[in-house]
Structure formats: structure tokens, C-alpha cells
C-alpha atoms as one frame of an Amber mdcrd trajectory, in Angstrom:
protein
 -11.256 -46.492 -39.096  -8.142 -45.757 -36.896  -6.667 -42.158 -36.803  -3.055
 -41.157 -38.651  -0.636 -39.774 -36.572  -1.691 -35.606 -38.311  -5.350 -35.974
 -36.986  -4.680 -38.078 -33.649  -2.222 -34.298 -33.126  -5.116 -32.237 -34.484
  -7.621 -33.833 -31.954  -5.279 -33.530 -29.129  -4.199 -30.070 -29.884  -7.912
 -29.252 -29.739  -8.083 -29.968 -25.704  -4.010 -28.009 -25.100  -3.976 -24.825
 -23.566  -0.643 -22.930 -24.453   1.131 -20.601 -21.787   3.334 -18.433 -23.023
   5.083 -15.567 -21.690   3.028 -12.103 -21.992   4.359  -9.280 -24.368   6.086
  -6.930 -22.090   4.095  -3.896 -23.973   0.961  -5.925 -23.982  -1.727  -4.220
 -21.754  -3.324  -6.085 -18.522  -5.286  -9.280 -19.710  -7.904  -8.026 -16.818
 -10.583 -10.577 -18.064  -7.718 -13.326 -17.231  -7.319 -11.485 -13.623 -10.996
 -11.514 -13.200 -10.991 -15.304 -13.797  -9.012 -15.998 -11.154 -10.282 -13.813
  -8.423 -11.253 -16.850  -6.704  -7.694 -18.118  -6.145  -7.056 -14.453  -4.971
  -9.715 -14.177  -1.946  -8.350 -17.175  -0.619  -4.960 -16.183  -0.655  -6.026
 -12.831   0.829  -7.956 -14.671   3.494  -4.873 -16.746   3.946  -2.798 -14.196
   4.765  -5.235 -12.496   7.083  -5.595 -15.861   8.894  -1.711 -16.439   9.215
  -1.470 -12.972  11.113  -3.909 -13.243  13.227  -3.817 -17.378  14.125  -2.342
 -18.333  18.018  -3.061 -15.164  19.317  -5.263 -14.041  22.189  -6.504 -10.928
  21.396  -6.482 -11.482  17.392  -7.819  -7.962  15.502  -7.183  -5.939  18.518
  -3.433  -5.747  18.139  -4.169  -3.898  15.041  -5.320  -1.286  17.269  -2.982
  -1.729  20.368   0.305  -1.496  18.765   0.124   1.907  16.675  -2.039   2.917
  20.072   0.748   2.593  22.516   3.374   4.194  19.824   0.602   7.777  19.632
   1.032   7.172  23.795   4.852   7.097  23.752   5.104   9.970  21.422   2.517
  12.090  22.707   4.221  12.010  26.240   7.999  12.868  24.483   6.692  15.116
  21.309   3.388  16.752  22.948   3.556  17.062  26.383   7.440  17.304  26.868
   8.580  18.736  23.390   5.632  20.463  22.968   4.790  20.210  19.116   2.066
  23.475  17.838  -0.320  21.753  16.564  -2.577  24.769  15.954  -5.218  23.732
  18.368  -5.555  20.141  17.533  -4.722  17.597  20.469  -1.339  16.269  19.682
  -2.637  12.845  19.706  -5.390  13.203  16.892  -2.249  14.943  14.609  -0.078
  11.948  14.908  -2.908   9.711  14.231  -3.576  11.175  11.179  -0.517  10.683
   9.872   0.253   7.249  10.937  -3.039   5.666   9.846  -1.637   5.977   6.101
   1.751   5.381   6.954   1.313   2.127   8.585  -0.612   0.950   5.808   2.049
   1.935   3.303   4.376   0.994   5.087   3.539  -2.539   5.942   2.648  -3.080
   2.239   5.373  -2.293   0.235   6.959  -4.227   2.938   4.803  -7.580   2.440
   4.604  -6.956  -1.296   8.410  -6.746  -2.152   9.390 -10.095  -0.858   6.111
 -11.666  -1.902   7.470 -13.137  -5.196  10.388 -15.001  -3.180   8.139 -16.243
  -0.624   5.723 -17.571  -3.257   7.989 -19.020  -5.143   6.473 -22.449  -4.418
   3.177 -21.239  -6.005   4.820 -19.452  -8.779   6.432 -22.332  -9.890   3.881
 -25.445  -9.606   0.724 -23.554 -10.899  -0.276 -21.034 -13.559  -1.644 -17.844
 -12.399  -1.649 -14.542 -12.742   1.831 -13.081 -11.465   0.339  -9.648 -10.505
  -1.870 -11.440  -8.327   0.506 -12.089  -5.690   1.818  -8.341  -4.991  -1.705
  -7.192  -4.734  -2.325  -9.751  -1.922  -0.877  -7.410   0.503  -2.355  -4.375
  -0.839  -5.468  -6.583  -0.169  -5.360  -8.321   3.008  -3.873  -4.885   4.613
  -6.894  -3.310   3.793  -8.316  -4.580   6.920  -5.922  -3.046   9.051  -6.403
   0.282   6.956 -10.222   0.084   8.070  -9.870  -0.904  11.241  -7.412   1.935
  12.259  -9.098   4.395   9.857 -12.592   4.141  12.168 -10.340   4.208  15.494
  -8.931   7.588  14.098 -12.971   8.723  13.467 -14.361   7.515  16.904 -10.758
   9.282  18.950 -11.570  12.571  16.929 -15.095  12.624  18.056 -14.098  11.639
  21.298 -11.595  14.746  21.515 -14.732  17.193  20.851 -14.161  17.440  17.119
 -17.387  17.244  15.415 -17.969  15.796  11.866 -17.996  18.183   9.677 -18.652
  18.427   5.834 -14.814  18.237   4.928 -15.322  14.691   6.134 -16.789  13.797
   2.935 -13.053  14.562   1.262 -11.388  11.749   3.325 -11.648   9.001   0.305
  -9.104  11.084  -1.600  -6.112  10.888   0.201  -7.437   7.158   0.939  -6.937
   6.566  -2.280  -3.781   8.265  -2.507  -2.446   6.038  -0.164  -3.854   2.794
  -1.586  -2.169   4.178  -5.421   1.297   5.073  -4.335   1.700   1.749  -2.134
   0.347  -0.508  -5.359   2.378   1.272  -7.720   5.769   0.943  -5.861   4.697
  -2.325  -4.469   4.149  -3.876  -7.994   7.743  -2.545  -9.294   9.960  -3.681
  -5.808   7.798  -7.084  -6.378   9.342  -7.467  -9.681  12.753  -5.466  -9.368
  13.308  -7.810  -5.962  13.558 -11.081  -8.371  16.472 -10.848  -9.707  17.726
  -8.037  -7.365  17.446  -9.427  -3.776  19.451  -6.289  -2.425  15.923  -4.187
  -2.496  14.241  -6.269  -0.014  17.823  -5.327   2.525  17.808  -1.482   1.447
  14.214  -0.620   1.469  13.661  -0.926   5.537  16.645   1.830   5.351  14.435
   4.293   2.823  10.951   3.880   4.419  12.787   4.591   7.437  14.472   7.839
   6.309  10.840   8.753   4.068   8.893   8.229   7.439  11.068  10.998   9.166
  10.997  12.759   6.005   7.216  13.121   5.683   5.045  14.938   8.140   3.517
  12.324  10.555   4.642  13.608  14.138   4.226  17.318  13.231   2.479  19.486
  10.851   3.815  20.850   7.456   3.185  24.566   9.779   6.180  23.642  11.352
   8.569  23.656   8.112   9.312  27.087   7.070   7.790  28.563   4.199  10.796
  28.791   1.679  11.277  25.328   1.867   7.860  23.733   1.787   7.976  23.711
  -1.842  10.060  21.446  -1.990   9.249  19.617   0.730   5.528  19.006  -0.772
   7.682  17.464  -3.634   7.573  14.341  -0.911   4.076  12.465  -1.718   2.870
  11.606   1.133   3.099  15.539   2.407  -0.125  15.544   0.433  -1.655  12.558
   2.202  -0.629  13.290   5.186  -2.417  17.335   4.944  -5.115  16.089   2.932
  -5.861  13.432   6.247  -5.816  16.571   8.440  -7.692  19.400   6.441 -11.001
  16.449   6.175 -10.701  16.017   9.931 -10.172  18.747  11.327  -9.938  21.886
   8.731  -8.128  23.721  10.817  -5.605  25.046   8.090  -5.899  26.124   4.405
  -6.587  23.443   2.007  -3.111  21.780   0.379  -3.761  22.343  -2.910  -0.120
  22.130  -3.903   0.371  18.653  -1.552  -2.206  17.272  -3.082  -1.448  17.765
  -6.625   2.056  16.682  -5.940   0.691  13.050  -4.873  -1.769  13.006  -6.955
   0.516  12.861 -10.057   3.363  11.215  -8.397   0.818   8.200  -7.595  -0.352
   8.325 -11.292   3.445   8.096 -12.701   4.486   5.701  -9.988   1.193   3.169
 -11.170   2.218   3.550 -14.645   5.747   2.822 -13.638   4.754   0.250 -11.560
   2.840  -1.955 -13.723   5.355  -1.206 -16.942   8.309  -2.545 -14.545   6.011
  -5.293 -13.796   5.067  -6.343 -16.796   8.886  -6.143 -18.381  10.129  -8.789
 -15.245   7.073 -10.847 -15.389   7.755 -13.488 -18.147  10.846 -14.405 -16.412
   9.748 -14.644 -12.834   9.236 -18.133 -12.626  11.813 -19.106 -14.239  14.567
 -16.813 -11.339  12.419 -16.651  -8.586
């Protein structure tokens, strides 16, 4: 007996999936992320490929490049200049501080413009939108561990032995990894339907890096103003990076606490921003 038109629409409605925009207040559908984590490895190993593909010495450029800017600098700021480093070699205390930096850096980077230049992906297919910011914070994980064991093996190699503050390096790690995925997830969205970010924000991670303590210590600022100086995040990572390797100076308490609630405010900022943009990125992008 053939079908009316009201149950041939019941039957097919039966095998429809619906996307609709997400509620802007809604929390993370993490199940939904989870689902799709498959999609996300390969476009993490995608963009690890693309880096790396046509080149002769692949991984190792990871290495060379921040390598021969400690050389540069440790000829002009420590041998010339002259930088106190309070008994650490000059090279080990710019090392710290770039290993984070470079990792930040190059993230937020990636991750702004990522929505533009997936646009083609955003629009043909249904996935998860805060999939494609956290690419970056993925694939540059590699680089992060690569440069992060080159930093171990130098500061062994300079005659610092490993010591039990060693055990504290995960937390400014993590530090690192929280303030780039907060800001990275908000400049993702913000960059949308405000392309200016992705001109302007070379400019501030150019004036942050000079403001932050990576070719010097925070010894070297005077003691009225470190206060507010520590009010800079990655003060904290960049002190908490030195006091596990080489616990030379007092611990930063203050630093620390400083990025540890900035990265907390900027991650709930972050994904809030994120998830107010998101049900119109496809449709802009």
C-alpha cells in the first residue's frame, strides 16, 4: 500500500541530520570534538608535512634557525654587551626564553589566519570550527619538543646538572601551551570579520617579545618596577623556564601567579569570543 505524502516526510526525516548554528552560551559539545579527532590528526599531520616537504635537511631546521639567532645574540648581547646573567652562560639564558617564545609566537601566528586559509574546508564540509585553530597549537607541538630537549641536552652540556627543580618544568610548559590557545582561539574568530588583526598582530608580538624577558633576566629590571613588569605573562614563563633549569635565583612566585591567572582569563575569553563568532564563520569567512 503506497505511502501519503505525511509518512513518505516522516520516513525521510528519520535518516536527516540537522546542522544548526550552536548557542553562543552553549558549553563545548566535546563528545562532538572527540568524534572527529580523526579528521584532526590528519590535518595536524598535514600541516607538519607541508613544512617540512622539498627540503633537505627536514626537522633539523627546527633546530638550526633559533640556533644561529642564540649565536648572533650571544656574540652582540653576551660577549660584546655583556648581559649579568648571574653565573649562567649567556647562551643557556636566551634559550630559555626563546624555546616558549617561538612556540607562542609561531602559533598565534598560524592560528589567526587559519579560518581564512581554510575557508575552502569551512565551507564544503561540516566540522567542528574550533578544530581548525587548534591545528597549530597541535602540529607546533613538535617544534616545542624538539627545541625543548635541545635546551636539556645544551644545559647539560654547559656543566649544569639535573637537578630536582627539573621536575617543575611542565608548569610553565603548560603556561605556554594555555596563553597561546586562549589568544589563538579569540584572533581565529575576531580575524573573520576583522582582517586588520592578522596586519597588526606581527606589530604587538613584536613589541611583547622586547617587552618580555627573553635576552636578559628579570635581575636586570629594577626592583620598583618589576611589579609591574611581572603584570606581562610571559615574565612568569619565561622565570619559571629558568628557576627549573638552573635555580639560580629565588623562585617567581609573583610571575607565576600573574600567568597563571592571565592564561585562565585569556582561555575563558578565548573560547567565549569563539563561541559568539562561530555560527557565522562560514557564512563571512
Amino acid at each position: 500500500m503506497p505511502m501519503d505524502n505525511k509518512d513518505q516526510e516522516g520516513v525521510l526525516s528519520s535518516f536527516v541530520t540537522r546542522i544548526e548554528p550552536p548557542n553562543a552560551w552553549k558549553p563545548l559539545d566535546w563528545p562532538e570534538v572527540w568524534r572527529f579527532r580523526e579528521l584532526f590528526l590528519i590535518l595536524v599531520w598535514r600541516d607538519i608535512r607541508v613544512l617540512f616537504s622539498r627540503t633537505v635537511l627536514g626537522f633539523l631546521w627546527v633546530v638550526l634557525s633559533p640556533l644561529s639567532m642564540v649565536l648572533v645574540l650571544t656574540i652582540v648581547l653576551g660577549i660584546l654587551v655583556k648581559v649579568p646573567t648571574g653565573g649562567v652562560p649567556y647562551p643557556l639564558v636566551l634559550l630559555s626564553g626563546l624555546v616558549p617564545w617561538l612556540y607562542f609566537n609561531s602559533t598565534v601566528t598560524k592560528a589567526c589566519s587559519s579560518m581564512v586559509t581554510n575557508a575552502y574546508l569551512l565551507t564544503k564540509v561540516y566540522l567542528p570550527r574550533i578544530l581548525i585553530p587548534a591545528v597549530p597549537l597541535a602540529a607546533s607541538l613538535v617544534d616545542f619538543a624538539i627545541l625543548l630537549a635541545v635546551l636539556l641536552v645544551m644545559t647539560v652540556l654547559f656543566g649544569i646538572r639535573p637537578v630536582g627543580t627539573w621536575l617543575f618544568l611542565p608548569v610553565p610548559v603548560f603556561i605556554t601551551i594555555g596563553l597561546s590557545c586562549g589568544i589563538s582561539l579569540a584572533l581565529s574568530a575576531l580575524n573573520v570579520k576583522h582582517r586588520d588583526i592578522a596586519y597588526v598582530l606581527p606589530v604587538i608580538l613584536q613589541i611583547l617579545m622586547y617587552a618580555s624577558p627573553l635576552f636578559y633576566p628579570l635581575s636586570l629590571i629594577p626592583p620598583r618596577f618589576r611589579v609591574v613588569y611581572s603584570l606581562n605573562p610571559f615574565v612568569g614563563v619565561c622565570e619559571g623556564m629558568r628557576w627549573a633549569l638552573f635555580a639560580k635565583e629565588q623562585f617567581p612566585t609573583f610571575p607565576l601567579m600573574v600567568s597563571l591567572v592571565a592564561m585562565a582569563v585569556l582561555l575563558l575569553a578565548g573560547v567565549l569570543i569563539f563561541k559568539r563568532v562561530e555560527d557565522s564563520i562560514a557564512d563571512i569567512v
